[in-house]
C-alpha positions in Angstrom: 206.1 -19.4 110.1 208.5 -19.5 112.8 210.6 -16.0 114.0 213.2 -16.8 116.3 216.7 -14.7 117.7 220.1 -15.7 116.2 223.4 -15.5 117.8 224.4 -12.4 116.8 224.0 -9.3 119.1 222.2 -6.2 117.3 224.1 -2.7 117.6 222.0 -0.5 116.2 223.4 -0.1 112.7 223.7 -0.9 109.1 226.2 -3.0 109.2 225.7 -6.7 107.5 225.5 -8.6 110.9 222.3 -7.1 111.4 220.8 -8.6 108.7 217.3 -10.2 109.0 217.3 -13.8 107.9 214.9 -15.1 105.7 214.9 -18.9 105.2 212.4 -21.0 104.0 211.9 -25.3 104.2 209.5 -27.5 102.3 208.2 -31.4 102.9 208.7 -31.8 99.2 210.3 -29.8 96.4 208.5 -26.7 95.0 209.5 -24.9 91.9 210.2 -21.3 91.4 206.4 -20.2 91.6 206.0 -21.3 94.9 209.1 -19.7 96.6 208.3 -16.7 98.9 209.2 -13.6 97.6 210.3 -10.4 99.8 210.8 -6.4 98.8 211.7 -3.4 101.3 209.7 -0.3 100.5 209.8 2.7 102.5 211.7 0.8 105.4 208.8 -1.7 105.4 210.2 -5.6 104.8 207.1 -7.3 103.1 207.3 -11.0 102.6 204.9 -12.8 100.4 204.1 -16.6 100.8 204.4 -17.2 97.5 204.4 -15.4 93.5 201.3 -15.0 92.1 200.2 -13.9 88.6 199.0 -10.9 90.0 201.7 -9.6 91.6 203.4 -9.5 95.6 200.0 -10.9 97.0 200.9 -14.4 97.1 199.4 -17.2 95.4 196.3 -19.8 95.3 195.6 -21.4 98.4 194.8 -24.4 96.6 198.4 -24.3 94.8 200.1 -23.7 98.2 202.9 -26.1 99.0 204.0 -27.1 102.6 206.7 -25.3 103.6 208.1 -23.7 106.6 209.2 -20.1 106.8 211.3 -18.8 109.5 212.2 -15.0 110.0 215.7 -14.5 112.1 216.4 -11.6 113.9 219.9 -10.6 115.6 219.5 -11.1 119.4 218.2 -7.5 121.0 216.9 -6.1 117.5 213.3 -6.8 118.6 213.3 -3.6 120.8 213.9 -1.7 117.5 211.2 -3.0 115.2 208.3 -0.4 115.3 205.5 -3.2 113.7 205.1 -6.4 112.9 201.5 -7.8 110.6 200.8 -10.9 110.0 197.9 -11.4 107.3 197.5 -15.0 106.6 194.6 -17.5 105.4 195.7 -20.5 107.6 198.9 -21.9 109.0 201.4 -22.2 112.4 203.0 -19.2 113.3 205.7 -19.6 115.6 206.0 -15.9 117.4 208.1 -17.1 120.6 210.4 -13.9 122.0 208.8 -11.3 119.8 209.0 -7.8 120.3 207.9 -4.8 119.0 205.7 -1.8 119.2 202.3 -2.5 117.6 201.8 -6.5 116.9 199.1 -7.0 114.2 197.6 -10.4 113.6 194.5 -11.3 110.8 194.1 -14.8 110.6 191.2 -16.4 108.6 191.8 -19.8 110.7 195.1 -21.5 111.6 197.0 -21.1 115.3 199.2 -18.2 116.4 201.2 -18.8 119.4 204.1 -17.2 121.5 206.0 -16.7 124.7 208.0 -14.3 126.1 206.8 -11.6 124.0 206.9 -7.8 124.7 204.3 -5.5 122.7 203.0 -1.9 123.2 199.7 -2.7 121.2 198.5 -5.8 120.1 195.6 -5.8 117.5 194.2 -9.5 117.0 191.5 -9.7 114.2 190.2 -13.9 113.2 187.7 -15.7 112.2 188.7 -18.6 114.1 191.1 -20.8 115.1 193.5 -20.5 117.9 195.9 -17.5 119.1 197.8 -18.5 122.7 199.8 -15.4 124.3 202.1 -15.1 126.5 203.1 -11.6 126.6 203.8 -8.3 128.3 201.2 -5.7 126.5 201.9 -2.4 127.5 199.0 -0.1 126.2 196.5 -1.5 124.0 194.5 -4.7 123.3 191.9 -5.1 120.7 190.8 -8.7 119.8 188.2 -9.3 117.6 186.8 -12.7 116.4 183.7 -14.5 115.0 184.6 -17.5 116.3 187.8 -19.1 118.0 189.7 -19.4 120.7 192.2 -16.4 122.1 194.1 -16.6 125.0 196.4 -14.0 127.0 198.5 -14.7 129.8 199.3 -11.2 130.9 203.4 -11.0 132.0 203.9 -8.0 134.8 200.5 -6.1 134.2 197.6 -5.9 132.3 197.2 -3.6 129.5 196.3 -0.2 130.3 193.5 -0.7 127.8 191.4 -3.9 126.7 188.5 -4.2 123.9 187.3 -8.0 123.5 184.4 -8.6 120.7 183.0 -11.8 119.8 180.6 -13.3 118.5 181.3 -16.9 119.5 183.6 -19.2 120.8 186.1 -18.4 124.0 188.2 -15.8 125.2 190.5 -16.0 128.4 192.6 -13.0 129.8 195.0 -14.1 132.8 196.3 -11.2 134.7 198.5 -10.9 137.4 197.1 -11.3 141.5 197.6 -8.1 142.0 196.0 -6.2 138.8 193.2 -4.0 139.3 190.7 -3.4 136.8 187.3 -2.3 135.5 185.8 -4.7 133.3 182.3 -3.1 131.5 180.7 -6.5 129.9 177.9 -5.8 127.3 176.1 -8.9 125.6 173.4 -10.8 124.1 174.2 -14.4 125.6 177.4 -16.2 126.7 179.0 -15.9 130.1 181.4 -13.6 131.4 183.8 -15.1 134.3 185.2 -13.3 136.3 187.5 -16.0 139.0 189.5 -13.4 141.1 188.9 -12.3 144.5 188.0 -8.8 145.7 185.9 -8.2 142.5 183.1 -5.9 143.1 180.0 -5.9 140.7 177.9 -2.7 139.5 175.8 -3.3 137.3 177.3 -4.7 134.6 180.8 -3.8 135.2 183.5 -5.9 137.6 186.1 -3.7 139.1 188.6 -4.4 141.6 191.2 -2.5 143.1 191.5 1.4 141.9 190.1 0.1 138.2 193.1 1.3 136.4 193.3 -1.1 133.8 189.9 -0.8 132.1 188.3 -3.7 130.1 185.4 -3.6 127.7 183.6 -6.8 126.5 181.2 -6.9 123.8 179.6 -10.5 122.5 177.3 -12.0 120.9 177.6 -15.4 122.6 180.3 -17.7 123.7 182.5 -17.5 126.7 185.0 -14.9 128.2 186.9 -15.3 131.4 188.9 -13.4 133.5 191.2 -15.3 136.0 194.7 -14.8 137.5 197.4 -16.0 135.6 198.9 -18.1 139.2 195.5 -20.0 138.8 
């Protein structure tokens, strides 16, 4: 799944350039089953991967075919869209330029990936697999994986709030040089890194600067590492 701007420039109304676009590409051919299927409810666009027997939930994963969908959105309407949730099994999703308040990602494997993005919240839940960020998060981060790999290179300034649980596999936050923060790391194995400079330890917190940005870190095992994003 691929979201990407067109060339049309959102005005903020209702008229029909400022249409989302909704088109969808396959390897093969696919038959009417396995064609995504869409509904707006409550001012809520819902996209399906698929029909399924029982209903707008999508389809068996065995059944699946490969296809490509990509979601087009007028140049500037990004600043508009309260929420954007992305529930999916497995996959590529494409999230380059995306903006929006509250970014939620469930992924039971698959990759996630993105640059230039703008968020006020961004909720990441996985089991594994990889999610790559590059991204300006405004207020809230809350990642939570079992296993994985999640990456965010903060753009600007690090959130004003971060919660990273794990139970394995590797976490990296890059932050600007100048970010100050107060990182509280609680776990049962695993490292924490912490490669900036001016970093003081108490006990098992890592604070630098006035510690406005604050940082909790709960795991099980694995790795989690804090660094500058000019590293």
């Amino acid at each position: 799944m691929v979201f990407e701007e067109y060339d049309v420039a959102y005005d903020g109304g209702d008229s029909i350039e400022n249409r989302i676009l909704l088109e969808e590409s396959y390897s093969g051919s696919a038959d009417d089953r396995y064609k995504m299927r869409w509904e707006v409810s409550n001012g809520v666009l819902k996209i399906a991967y698929c029909a399924s027997s029982g209903g707008f939930v999508g389809c068996t994963p065995l059944n699946w075919p490969d296809k490509t969908l990509t979601i087009g959105i007028p140049k500037g309407a990004g600043g508009f869209l309260r929420s954007v949730t992305i529930d999916g099994l497995s996959g590529d999703y494409g999230l380059d330029g995306l903006q929006c308040d509250t970014l939620n990602l469930s992924l039971a494997s698959g990759k996630a990936h993105g640059t230039d993005g703008a968020f006020g919240d961004v909720h990441v839940e996985m089991a594994s697999g990889i999610v790559s960020l590059v991204a300006k998060v405004q207020n809230k981060l809350h990642v939570e994986t079992t296993s994985g790999e999640f990456s965010l290179d903060c753009v600007e300034a690090m959130p004003r709030e971060t919660t990273l649980e794990m139970t394995s596999g590797n976490m990296v936050l890059a932050v600007p040089s100048d970010a100050s923060f107060a990182a509280e790391v609680r776990k049962t194995s695993g490292s924490f890194n912490c490669d900036l400079p001016d970093v003081h330890r108490i006990d098992d917190a890592y604070v630098r600067g006035d510690g406005a940005a604050k940082v909790g870190v709960d795991m099980t095992s694995g790795n989690v590492t804090l660094k500058g994003n000019d590293a």
